[in-house]
N, C-alpha and C positions, 0 to 999 in steps of 0.2 A: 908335771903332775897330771896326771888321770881326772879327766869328770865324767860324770854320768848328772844328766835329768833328768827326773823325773814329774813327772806331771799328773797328782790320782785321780784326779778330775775330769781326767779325758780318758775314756775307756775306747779299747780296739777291739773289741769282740772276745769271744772265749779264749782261755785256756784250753791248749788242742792236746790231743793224746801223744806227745814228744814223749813219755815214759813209757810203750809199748815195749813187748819184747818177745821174741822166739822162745817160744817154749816154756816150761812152769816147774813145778812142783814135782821134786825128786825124793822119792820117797821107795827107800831098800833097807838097809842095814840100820841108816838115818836118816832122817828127811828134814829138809827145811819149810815144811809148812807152815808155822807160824812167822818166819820171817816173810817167807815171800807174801803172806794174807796180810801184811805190817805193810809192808813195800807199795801198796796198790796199784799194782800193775794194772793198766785197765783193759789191757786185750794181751792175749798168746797166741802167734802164729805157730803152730805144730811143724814146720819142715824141720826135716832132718831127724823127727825124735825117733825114729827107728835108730838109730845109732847107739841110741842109751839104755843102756840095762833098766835103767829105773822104770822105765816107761814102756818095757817090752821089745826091747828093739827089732828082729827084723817082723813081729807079729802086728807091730801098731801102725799105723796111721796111712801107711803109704797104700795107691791103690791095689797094690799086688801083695799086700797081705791081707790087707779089707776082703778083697773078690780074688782069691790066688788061684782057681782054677779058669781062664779068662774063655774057656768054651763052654761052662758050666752057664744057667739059667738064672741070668740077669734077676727076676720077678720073683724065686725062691728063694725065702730068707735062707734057708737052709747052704746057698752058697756063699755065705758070707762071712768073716770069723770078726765079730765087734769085741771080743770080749776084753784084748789088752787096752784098745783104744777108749774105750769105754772107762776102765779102771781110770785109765792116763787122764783123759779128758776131765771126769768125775773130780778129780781131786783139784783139777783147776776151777772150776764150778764152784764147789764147796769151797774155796781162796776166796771168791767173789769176781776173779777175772775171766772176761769173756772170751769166749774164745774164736779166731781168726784161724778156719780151718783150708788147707793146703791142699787142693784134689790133688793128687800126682804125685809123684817119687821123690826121693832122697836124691842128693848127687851122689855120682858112683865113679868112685879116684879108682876103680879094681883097671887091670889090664882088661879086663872080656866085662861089657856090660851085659846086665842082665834086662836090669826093667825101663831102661830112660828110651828104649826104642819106641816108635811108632806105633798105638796100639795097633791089633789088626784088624778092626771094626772099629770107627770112629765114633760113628752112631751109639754102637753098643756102651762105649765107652763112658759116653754123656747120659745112657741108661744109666748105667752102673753108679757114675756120682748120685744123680737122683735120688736111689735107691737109699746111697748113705747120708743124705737130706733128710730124707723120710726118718731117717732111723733115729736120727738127734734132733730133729724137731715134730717130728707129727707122730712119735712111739712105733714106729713098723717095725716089725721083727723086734718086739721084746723090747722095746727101744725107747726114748725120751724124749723129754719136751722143752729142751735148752735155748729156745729161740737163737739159735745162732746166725747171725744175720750175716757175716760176710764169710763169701766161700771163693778161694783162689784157684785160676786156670792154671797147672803146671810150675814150674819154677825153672827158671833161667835158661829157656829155649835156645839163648842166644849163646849159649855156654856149651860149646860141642865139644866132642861129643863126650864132656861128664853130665850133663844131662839133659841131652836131645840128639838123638844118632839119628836123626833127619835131617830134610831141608824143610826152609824158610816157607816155603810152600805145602808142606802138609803139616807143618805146625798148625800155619794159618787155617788151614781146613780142619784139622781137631780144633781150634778157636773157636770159630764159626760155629760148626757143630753144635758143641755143646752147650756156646754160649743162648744162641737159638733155645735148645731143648729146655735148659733149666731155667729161662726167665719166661718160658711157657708154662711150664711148670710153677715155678715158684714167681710171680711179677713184683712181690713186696720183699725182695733178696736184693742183697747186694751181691752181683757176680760182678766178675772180672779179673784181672789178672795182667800178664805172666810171668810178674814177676823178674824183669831184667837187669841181667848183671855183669855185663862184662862188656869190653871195649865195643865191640858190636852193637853195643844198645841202641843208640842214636839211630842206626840203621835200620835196626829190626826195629823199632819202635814207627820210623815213616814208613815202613813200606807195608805193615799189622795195618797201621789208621787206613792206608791207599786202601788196604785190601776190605776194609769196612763200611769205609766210605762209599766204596763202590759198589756196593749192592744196592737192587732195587729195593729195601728198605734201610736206611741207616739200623746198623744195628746197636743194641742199647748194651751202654760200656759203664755203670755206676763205679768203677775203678780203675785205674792204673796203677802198678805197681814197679817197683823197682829200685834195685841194689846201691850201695857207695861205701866203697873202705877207700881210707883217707887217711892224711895224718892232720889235715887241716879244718877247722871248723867250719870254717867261711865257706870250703867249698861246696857244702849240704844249701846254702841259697844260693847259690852260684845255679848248682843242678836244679834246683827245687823250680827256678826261672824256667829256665833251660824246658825242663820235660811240660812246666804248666800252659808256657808259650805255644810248645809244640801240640799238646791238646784242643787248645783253643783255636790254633791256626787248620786245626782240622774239623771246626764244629764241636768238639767235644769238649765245651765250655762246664757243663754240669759233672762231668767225670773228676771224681778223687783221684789225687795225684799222693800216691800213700807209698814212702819209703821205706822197706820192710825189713830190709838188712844194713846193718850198717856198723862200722868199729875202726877202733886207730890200727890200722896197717903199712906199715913200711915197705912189705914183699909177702908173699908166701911163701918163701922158701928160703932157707940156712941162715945166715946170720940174721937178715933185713926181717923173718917170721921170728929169729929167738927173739928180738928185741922188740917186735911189737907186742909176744906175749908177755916179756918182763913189764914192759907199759902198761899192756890193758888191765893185770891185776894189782898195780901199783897206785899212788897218791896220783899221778900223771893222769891215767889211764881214766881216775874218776875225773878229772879237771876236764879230761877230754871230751867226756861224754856230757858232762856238765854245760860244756861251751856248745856244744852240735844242737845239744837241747833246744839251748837259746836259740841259734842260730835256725834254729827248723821253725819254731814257736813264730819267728819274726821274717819266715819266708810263705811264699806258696806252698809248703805243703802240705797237706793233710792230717797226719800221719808218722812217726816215724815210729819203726819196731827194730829195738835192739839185737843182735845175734853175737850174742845167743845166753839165754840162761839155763841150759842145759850144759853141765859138766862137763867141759871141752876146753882147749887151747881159748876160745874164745871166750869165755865168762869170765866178765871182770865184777860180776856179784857175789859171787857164792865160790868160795873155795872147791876146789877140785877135789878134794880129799877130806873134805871134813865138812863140806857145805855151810860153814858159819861164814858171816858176812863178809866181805871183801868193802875195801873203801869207793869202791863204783857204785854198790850197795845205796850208799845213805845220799849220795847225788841224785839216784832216782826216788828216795823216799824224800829228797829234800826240794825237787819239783813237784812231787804229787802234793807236798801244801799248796802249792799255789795252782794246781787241776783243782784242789778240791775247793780253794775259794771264787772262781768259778770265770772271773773277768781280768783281761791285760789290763793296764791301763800302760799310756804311752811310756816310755825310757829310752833315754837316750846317751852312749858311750861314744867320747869322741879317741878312744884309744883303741887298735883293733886287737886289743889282747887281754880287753876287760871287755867282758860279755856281762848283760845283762837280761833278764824279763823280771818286769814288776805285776803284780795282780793285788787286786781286793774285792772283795764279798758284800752281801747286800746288806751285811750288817753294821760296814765302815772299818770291818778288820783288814786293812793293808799287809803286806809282804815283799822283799824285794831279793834278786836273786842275783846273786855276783859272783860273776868268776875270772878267775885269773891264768890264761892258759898260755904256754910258752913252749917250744919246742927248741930255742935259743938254752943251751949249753953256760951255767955260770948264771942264768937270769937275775936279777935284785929286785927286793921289796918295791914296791910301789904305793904311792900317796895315792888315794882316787877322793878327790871332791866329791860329793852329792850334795847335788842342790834340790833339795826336798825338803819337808814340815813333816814335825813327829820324833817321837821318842822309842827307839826300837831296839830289842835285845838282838843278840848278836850268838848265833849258832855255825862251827865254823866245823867243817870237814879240813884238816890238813894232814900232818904226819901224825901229828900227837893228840885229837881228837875225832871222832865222827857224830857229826854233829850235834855235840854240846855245847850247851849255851856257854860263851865265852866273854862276856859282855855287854854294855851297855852304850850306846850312844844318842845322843841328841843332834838332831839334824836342823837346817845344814849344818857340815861340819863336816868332816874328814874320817878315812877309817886309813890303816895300813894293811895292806895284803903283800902276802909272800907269796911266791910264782907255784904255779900248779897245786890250787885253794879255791874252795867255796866255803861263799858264806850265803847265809839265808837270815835276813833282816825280818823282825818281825815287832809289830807295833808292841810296848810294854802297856 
């Protein structure tokens, strides 16, 4: 038998933003706007939305369609074209969720890259963001006052060349660059970046801090960012150690360690990617993400952002084809109860395939979150003990519900779960 403790008595500090996710609000033929404003996503990373019709694809976000003539005059709104991203952006805004916006390009799978090359003016380049700063938060060029606080350097440098057809060395140097410009520029921003994703990480990650470190000013890094598709929960603290340690071993104890992609993956390709797709928009798929939640919530790190909720192989929220909810869906509506009631308090699973976070609010309203995640073939029910006080209805995401209240129990006392299930405890 399974236990968990729980302790409400003892709080660990907030509820951290584990329900982030890529991307938002798809709105063409149909839109899921009021699910996703339901869901409360509390931030959207914009990579990749160029890819998606709904969002304008190759006209939005990336900086080569923001500033698509790259010898035209940085300083002239008139080189600039905001107006899909502006649409795209707007509708996540009006959701209520903030947005985490992406300086740089899309990955590019084509045979001939186009945009993930080297800009040819680094300088100019860290002009250019500025400019689309100015434009979402201080109104320049026609433009708005979104307070958007964090803005990302690039995405997955270390990913060559789908998207970085350089070296390690003039990455660093566009880094630098622009990092410099725009905390001159804006000093109350959160920059930073790049976003790392691929086996290379660990490397490019020491040899970015060497390269930082070693200036005659440390320069200021308010973030870190970087990738993990996995098929394991565990392994999001494993890394979360992993990159927090390595921050701090370089001085950069105050830098956010914020994981901004992330999903269950077996492969990328032929059977090992059919079968993580059949997962990710499956009962499984929500368990999985359910358990990473936890498992981020109760690590080092910051931050995590889903990828993706934009209509892709990767959305295990919204349907492909009909954008009504998927069972991944009400996993991240069924942790943002416990974001919005504001405080962890301690929980403890001595099983590694029952995950939990517990929270409660300043009003004495408790919650608790259980999951049950298995990647074992034939799994069976499981008894899980909780030793806690209270009386709590019982709201269960499995095959045959997305979370409806399915029950009542009296604690302590015993619940039964069935493999690849969330349930969300909530005081009656």
């Amino acid at each position: 038998m399974a236990q968990i403790q729980i302790w409400w008595d003892e709080p660990l500090g907030k509820i951290k933003p584990m329900h982030a996710v890529n991307n938002g609000v798809a709105q063409g033929r149909m839109n899921n706007f009021e699910d996703y404003r339901a869901a409360g996503f509390p931030y959207m990373r914009n990579h990749d939305a160029s890819y998606c019709e709904e969002y304008g694809n190759e006209h939005c976000v990336d900086i080569s369609a923001v500033f698509p003539d790259f010898d035209a005059d940085p300083d002239d709104p008139a080189s600039y074209e905001f107006a899909e991203t502006d649409a795209y952006l707007g509708r996540n805004v009006e959701a209520g969720t903030k947005i985490f916006y992406r300086l740089g390009q899309r990955i590019e799978h084509t045979v001939k890259k186009y945009n993930v090359n080297p800009p040819k003016d680094f300088q100019k380049w860290a002009v250019v963001c500025e400019h689309i700063i100015r434009h979402y938060n201080e109104g320049w060029a026609d433009g708005h006052h979104w307070n958007i606080e964090y803005w990302e350097i690039w995405n997955e440098p270390d990913v060559t060349p789908l998207c970085w057809t350089g070296t390690v060395e003039e990455f660093c140097d566009l880094f630098v660059k622009t990092i410099v410009h725009l905390k001159n520029c804006f000093p109350h921003l959160r920059i930073g970046g790049p976003a790392l994703g691929g086996s290379y990480s660990m490397y490019f990650m020491k040899y970015l801090l060497g390269v930082l470190t070693s200036l005659d000013e440390p320069l200021p890094l308010d973030f870190f960012s970087w990738h993990l598709y996995t098929t394991d929960p565990h392994t999001a603290a494993k890394e979360a150690v992993l990159f927090r340690e390595t921050l701090d071993n370089a001085g950069y104890t105050h830098t956010e360690s914020i994981l901004n992609e992330w999903n269950y993956i077996e492969g990328f390709f032929d059977e090992p990617f059919r079968r993580s797709v059949e997962t990710i928009i499956g009962r499984k798929g929500a368990a999985f993400s359910a358990a990473f939640m936890c498992e981020g919530q109760n690590s080092p790190v910051d931050m995590l952002m889903y990828y993706d909720a934009r209509p892709s192989f990767y959305n295990g929220l919204f349907d492909f084809y009909t954008l009504r909810p998927l069972k991944g869906y009400y996993a991240f509506s069924m942790f943002n109860e416990l974001y919005q009631m504001g405080t962890q308090v301690k929980a403890v699973s001595d099983d590694d395939e029952i995950y939990t976070v517990c929270a409660k609010d300043a009003d004495g309203n408790r919650a608790a979150y259980l999951v049950y995640f298995t990647n074992r073939e034939n799994a069976e029910e499981k008894s899980v003990e909780i030793a806690a006080g209270g009386i709590f209805d019982i709201f269960t995401l499995d095959e045959s519900h997305n979370k409806e209240k399915t029950g009542l129990v009296t604690l302590p006392g015993t619940i039964v779960m069935q493999p690849n299930t969330v349930l969300l405890l909530k005081n009656a």
